[in-house]
Backbone bond lengths (Angstrom), bond angles and torsions (degrees), N, CA, C in turn:
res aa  C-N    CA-C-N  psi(-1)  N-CA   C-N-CA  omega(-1)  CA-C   N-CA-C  phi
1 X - - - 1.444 - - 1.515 107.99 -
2 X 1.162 117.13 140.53 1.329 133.12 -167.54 1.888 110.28 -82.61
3 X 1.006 98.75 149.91 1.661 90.55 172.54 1.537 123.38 -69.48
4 X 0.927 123.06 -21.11 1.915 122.33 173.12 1.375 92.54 -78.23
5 X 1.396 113.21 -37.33 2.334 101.54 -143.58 2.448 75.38 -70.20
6 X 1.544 106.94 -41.90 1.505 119.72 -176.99 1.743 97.41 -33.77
7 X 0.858 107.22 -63.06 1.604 118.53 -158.95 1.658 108.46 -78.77
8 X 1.560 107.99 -25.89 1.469 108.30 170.89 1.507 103.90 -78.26
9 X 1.325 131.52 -14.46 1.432 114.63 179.60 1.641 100.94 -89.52
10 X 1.444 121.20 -40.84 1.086 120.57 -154.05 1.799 97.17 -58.58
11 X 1.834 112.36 -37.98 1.507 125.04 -164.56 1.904 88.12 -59.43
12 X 1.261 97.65 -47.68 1.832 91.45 -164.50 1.105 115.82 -56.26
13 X 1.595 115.42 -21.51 1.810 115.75 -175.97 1.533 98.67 -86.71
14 X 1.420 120.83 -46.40 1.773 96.85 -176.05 1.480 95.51 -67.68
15 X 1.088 148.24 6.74 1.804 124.93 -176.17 1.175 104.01 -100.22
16 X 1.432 119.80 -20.59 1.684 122.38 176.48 1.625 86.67 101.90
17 X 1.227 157.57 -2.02 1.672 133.73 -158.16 1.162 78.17 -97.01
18 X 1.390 97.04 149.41 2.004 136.45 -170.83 1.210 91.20 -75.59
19 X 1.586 148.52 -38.39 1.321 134.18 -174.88 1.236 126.04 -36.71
20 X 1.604 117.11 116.23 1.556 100.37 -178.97 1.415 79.01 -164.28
21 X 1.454 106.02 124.02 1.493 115.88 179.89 1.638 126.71 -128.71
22 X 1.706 93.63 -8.33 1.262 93.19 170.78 1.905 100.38 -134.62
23 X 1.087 114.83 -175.70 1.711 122.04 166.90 1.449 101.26 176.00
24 X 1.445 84.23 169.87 1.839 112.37 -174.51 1.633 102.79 -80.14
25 X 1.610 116.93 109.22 1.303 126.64 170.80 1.565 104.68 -93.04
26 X 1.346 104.77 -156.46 1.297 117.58 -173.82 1.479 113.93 -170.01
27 X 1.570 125.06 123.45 1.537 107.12 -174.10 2.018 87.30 -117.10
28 X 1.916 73.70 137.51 1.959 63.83 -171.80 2.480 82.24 -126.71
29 X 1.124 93.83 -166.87 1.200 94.39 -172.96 1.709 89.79 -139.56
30 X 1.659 109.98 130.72 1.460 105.40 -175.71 1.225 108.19 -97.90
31 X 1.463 125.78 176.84 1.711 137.17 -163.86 1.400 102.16 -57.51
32 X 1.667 115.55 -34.81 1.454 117.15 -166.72 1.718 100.20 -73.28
33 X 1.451 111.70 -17.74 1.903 96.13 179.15 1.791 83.37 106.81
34 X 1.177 145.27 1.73 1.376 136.79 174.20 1.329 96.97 -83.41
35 X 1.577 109.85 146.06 1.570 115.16 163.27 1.286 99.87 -98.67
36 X 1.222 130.82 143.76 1.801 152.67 179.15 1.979 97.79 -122.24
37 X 1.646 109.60 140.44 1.449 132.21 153.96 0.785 109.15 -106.84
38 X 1.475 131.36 109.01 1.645 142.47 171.99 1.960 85.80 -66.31
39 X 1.219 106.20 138.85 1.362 113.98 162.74 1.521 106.22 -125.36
40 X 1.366 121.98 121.68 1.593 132.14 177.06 1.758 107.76 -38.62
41 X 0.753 127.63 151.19 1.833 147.55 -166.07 1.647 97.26 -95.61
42 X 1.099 123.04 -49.64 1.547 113.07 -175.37 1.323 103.52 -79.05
43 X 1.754 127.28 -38.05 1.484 122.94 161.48 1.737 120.19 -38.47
44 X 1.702 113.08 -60.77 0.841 108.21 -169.14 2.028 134.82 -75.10
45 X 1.764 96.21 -5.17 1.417 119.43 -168.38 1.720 95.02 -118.54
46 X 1.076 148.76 4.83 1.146 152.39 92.09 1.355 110.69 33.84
47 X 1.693 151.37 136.61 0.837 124.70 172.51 1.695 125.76 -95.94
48 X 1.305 100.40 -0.88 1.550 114.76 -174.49 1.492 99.96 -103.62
49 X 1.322 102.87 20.50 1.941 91.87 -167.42 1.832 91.02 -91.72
50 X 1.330 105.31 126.89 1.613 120.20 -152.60 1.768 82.32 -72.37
51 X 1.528 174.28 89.58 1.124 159.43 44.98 1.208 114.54 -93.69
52 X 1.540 118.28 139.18 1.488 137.29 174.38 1.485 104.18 -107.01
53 X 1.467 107.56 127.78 1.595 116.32 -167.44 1.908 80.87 -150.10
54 X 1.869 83.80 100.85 1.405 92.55 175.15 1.335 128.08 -80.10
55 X 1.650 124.12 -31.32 1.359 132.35 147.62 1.364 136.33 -124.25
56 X 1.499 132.20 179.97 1.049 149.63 -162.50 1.864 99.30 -41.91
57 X 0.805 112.59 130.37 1.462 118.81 170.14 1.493 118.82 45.21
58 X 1.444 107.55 30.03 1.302 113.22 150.23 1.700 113.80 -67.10
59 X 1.466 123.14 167.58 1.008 135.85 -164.97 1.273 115.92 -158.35
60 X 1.865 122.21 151.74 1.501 101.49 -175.75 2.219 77.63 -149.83
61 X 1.160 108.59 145.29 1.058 114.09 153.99 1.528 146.06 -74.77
62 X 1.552 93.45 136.80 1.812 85.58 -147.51 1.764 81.15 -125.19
63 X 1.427 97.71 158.86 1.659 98.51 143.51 1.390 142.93 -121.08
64 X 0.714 142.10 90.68 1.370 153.19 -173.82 1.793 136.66 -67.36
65 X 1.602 92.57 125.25 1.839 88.93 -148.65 1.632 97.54 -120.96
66 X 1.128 115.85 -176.73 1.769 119.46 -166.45 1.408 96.65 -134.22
67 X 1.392 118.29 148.51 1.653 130.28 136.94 1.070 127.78 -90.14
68 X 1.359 139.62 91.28 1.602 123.61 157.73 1.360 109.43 -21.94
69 X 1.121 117.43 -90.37 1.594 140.26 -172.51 1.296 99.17 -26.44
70 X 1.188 101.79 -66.47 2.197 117.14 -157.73 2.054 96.51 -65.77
71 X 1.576 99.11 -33.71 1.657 89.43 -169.25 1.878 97.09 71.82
72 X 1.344 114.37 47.08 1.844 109.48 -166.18 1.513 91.24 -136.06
73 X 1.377 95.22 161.37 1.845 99.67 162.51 1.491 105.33 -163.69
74 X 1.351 119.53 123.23 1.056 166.90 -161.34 1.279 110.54 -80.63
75 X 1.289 120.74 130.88 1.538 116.80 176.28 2.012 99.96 -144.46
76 X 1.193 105.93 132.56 1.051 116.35 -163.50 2.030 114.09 -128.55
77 X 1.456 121.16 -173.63 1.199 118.35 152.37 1.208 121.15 -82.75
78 X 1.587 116.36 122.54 1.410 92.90 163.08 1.743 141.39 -92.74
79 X 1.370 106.36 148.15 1.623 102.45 -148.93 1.868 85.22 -118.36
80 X 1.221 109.10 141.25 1.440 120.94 166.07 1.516 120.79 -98.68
């Protein structure tokens, strides 16, 4: 994240506007050998945040892709 897009989120949180389109995750790997993406809480309850997960351990299938190049990872709908 760039230093303006930094400072345009930080401006949107003191103004109160719901915009929040990006945040600081975290990919950690748990004891069992699973990799987990922490996704930020104000990112994900957001109102433009493209899935609605109305309670606790609901779930929606996604697919999820990588860049070598970009060093990026992608999270998408998944479509059959």
């Amino acid at each position: 994240m760039g230093t303006l897009q930094k400072c345009a989120v930080s401006r949107a949180k003191r103004k109160g506007d719901s915009m929040v389109d990006e945040g600081k995750g975290r990919l950690f790997r748990r004891k069992d050998g699973k990799f987990l993406i922490y996704l930020p809480l104000d990112l994900c309850t957001d109102s433009q945040f493209p899935w609605k997960l109305k309670e606790k351990g609901d779930g929606v299938p996604v697919k999820v892709a990588f860049s070598i190049s970009e060093k990026s990872i992608t999270v998408t709908d998944w479509t059959e």
